[in-house]
N, C-alpha and C positions, 0 to 999 in steps of 0.2 A: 693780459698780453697773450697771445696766441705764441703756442710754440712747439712745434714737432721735432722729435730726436729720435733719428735711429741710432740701430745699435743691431751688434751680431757677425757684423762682418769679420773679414779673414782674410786668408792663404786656404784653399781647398783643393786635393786633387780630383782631375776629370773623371767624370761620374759616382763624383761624391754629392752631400747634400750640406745645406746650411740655411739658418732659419734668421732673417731680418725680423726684427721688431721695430715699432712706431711708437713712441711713448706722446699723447695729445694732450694740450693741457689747455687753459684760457680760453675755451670759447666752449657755445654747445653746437653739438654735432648732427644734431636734428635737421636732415634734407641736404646733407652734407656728402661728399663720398671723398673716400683714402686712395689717392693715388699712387701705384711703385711704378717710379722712371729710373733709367738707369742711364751715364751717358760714358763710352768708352774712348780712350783719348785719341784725339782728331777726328772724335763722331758727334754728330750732333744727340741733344737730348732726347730719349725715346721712350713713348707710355708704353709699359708690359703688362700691367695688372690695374683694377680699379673695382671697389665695393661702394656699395652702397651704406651708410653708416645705420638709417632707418628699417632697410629691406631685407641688408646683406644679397642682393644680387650682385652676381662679379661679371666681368667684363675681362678679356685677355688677350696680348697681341696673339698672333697666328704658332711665331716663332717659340711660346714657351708654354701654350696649352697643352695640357698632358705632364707637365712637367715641375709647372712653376703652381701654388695652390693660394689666395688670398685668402683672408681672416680675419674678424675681431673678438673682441673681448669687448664690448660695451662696458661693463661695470666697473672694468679697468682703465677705459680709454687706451685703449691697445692694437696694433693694429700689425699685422702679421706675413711676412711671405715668404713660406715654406717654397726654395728652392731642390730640385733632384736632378739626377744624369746631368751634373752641371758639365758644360760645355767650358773651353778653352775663350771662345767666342762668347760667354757671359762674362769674362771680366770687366767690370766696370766701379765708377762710384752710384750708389744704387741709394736714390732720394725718397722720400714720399713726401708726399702732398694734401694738400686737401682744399675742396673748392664748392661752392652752392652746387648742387642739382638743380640746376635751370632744367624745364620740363620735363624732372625726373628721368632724363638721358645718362647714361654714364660714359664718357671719352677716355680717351687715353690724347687728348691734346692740350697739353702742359699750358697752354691759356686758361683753360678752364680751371685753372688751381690757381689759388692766389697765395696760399703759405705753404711754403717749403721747409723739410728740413736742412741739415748743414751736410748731410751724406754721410754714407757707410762705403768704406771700400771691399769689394770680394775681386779678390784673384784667384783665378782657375788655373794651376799650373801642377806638372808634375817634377 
């Protein structure tokens, strides 16, 4: 049974940091890639981050390059997003995923994931 669980979320003040984990289990991950969406209430779902599980090449939206850093742990089945300067404007529930690499592409389009976790929530407040 495939199953992804974050964990790590919070309460953060603005331009503090904080580190999402992915714990994967049930399946193998070979040509696979770990998506982090996040979606903020009355917004719709949005891809920030995405790795490759094979290659470790990352992929990131525009808004949190420089900022936001993707990761795994292979041996652990682990999977990581080291958030910084976190913004007011990052609060959200903040999901991963994970989906075939069809022609070894990596998206940040939440179709291309087929397992999701249940979410982490992070609020950026002072």
């Amino acid at each position: 049974q495939v199953q992804l669980v974050e964990s790590g979320g919070g309460l953060v003040q603005p331009g503090g940091s904080v580190r999402l984990s992915c714990a994967a289990s049930g399946f193998v991950l070979d040509y696979y890639a770990i998506g982090w969406f996040r979606q903020a209430p009355g917004k719709e779902r949005e891809g920030i981050s995405c790795i490759s599980y094979t290659d470790g090449r990352t992929y990131y939206l525009d808004s949190v390059k420089g900022r936001f850093t993707v990761s795994k742990d292979n041996a652990k089945n682990m999977f990581y997003l080291q958030m910084n300067s976190l913004k007011p404007e990052d609060t959200a529930v903040y999901y991963c995923a994970t989906g075939f690499l069809y022609g070894n592409r990596l998206k940040l389009d939440s179709n291309a994931y087929d397992w999701w976790g249940c979410g982490t929530q992070v609020t950026v407040s002072s």
